[in-house]
C-alpha positions in Angstrom: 88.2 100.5 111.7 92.4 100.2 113.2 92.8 99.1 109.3 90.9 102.2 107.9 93.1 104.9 109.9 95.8 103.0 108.9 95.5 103.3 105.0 94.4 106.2 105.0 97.4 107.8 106.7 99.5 106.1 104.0 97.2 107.5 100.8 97.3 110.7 103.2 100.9 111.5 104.3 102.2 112.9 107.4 100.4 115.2 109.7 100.2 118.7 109.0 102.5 119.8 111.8 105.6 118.5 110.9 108.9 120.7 109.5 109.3 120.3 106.1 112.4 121.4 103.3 110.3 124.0 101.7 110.3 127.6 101.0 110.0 129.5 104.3 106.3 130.7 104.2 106.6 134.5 103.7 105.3 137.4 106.3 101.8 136.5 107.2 101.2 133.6 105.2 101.5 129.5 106.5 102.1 126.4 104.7 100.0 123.4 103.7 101.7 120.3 102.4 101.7 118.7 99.4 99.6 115.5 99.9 95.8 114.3 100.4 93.6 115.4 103.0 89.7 114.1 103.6 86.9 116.3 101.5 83.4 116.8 102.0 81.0 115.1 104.2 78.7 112.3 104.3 76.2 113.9 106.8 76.4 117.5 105.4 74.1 118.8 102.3 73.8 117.2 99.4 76.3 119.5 97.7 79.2 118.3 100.0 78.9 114.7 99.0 80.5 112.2 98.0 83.4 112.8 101.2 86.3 111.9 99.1 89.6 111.7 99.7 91.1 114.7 97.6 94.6 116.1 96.8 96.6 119.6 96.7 100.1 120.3 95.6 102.0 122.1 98.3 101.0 125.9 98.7 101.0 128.8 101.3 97.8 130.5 102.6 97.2 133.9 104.4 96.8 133.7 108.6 94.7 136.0 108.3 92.2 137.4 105.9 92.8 140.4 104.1 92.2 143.6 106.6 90.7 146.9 105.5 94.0 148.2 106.0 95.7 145.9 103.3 93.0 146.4 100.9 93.3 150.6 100.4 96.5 150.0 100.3 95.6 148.3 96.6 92.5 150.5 96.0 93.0 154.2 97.6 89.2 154.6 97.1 87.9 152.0 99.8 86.8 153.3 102.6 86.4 152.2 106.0 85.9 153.0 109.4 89.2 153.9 111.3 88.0 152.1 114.4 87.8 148.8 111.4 91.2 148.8 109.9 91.9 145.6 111.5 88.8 143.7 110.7 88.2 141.4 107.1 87.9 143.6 104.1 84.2 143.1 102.5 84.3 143.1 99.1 82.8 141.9 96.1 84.6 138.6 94.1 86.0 140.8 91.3 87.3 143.1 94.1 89.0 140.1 95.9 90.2 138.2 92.7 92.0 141.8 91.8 93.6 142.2 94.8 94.8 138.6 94.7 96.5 139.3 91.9 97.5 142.8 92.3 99.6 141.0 95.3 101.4 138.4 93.1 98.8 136.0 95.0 95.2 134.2 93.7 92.2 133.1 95.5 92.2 129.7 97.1 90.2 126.9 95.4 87.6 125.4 97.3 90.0 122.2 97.6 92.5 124.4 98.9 90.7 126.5 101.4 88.8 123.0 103.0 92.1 121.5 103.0 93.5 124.6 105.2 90.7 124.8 107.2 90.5 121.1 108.3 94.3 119.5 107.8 93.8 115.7 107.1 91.9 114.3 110.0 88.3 115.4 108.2 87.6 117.3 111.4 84.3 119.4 111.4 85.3 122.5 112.1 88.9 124.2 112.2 89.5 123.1 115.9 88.2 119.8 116.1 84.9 117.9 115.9 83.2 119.7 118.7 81.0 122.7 118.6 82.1 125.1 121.4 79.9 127.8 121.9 82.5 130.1 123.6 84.2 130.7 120.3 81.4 132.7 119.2 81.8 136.1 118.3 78.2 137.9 117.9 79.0 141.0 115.9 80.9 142.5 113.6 82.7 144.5 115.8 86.2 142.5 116.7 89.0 142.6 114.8 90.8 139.3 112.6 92.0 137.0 115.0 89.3 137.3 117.7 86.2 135.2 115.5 85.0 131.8 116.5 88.1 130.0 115.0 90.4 132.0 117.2 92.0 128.5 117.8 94.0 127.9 114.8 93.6 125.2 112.2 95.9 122.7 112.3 98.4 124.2 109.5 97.7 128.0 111.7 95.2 129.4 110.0 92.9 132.0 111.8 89.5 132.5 111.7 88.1 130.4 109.3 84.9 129.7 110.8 82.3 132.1 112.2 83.9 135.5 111.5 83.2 136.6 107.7 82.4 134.4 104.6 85.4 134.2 102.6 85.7 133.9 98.8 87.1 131.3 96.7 88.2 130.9 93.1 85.7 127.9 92.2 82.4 128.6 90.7 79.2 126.3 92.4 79.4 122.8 91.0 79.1 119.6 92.1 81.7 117.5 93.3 82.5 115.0 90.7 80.1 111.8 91.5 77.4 114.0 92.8 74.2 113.1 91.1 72.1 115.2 93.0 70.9 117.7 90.9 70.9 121.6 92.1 69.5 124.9 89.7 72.8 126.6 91.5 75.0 124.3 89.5 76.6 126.4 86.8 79.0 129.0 86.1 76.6 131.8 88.0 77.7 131.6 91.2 80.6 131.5 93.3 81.6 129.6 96.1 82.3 131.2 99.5 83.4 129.3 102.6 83.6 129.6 106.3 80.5 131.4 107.7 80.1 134.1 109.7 79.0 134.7 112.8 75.2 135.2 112.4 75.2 131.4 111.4 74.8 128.6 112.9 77.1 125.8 114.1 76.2 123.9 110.5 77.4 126.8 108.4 80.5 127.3 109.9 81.5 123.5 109.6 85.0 123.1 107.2 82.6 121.4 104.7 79.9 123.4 104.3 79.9 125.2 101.0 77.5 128.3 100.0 77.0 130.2 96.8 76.5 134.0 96.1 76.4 136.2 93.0 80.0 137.2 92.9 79.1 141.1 92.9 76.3 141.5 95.0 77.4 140.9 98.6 74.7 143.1 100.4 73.1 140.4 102.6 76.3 138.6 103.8 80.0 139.6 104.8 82.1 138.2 102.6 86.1 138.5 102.9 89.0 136.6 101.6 92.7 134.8 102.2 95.2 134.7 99.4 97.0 131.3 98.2 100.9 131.9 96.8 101.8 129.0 94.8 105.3 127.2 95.6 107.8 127.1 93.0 108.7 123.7 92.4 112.4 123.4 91.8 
């Protein structure tokens, strides 16, 4: 096992907290280094197998997902609560994939947002491998920040677990050496990640992965994080 860890720090790199000669991440937004980080699950569905060891180029992610009050700032015509312009923007994937790019941003792929959520230790969920029910937030009341990942992931990403679903770019596919066949599979649905807080512990695990019709969001919350891509000099 001592000889496992050990190889697999060297095909993985360094740990995520560590200082590193990059672009300073802008306002709101963390970094997540270049390198490989542990995907997927062994004891989860069938659509998070194999667990793999997978690989990202160097990007920055939101803290936070994008608020009510970022959003009509894009779109004047989304409305909102007053008392919620702090809480996760729900919106449909064209919604979220506009806005990513309206902001000079995209959405995170799947690899991306699992690699954020989870550094390179293949914890379970953002915080480490232990369910702790005093995370839980019951209702959609609180505002980003306050969900059941208020302890950050290890590169300081907040609430990605147990808040609202969040969008990513990938459509529902299986992981390459997945034989396990699924009618999902296909270029119908897309992928959203996280869970929210209605869930259980199992959907809100960093590699759980669920599907939805990207414009018909009317039985789940679904928000989203924006990934900037590092220019490589």
């Amino acid at each position: 096992m001592k000889i496992f860890y050990t190889a697999l720090i060297i095909l993985i790199g360094t740990s995520p907290n560590f200082s590193q000669d990059l672009n300073e991440p802008p306002e709101g937004m963390v970094l997540v280094a270049e390198g490989g980080f542990i995907m997927g699950s062994k004891y989860g569905d069938h659509d998070e197998k194999p667990k793999q060891i997978a690989y990202t180029k160097a990007f920055f992610i939101d803290k936070y997902e994008i608020s009510n009050t970022e959003f009509a700032k894009f779109d004047s015509s989304f409305k909102f609560p007053a008392s919620k312009k702090d809480n996760a923007a729900i919106v449909t994937w064209s919604q979220a994939d506009a806005y990513a790019k309206w902001a000079g941003k995209r959405l995170p792929t799947e690899k991306e947002w699992e690699k954020a959520a989870r550094g390179i230790d293949g914890r379970v969920f953002p915080w480490g491998n232990t369910y702790d029910n005093t995370y839980v937030v019951w209702d959609q009341k609180s505002t980003r920040g306050t969900s059941i990942a208020k302890p950050a992931s290890p590169y300081g990403c907040f609430d990605m677990a147990g808040g609202v679903w969040e969008w990513t770019a990938d459509w529902y596919k299986p992981y390459p050496g997945n034989k396990t066949p699924m009618e999902q599979y296909g270029e119908k649905y897309k992928v959203m990640r996280g869970g929210s807080n209605f869930n259980n512990h199992s959907f809100i695990r960093t590699s759980q992965r669920y599907y939805l019709l990207p414009e018909k969001i009317s039985n789940y919350p679904v928000g989203f994080r924006c990934v900037l891509d590092i220019e490589q000099k």
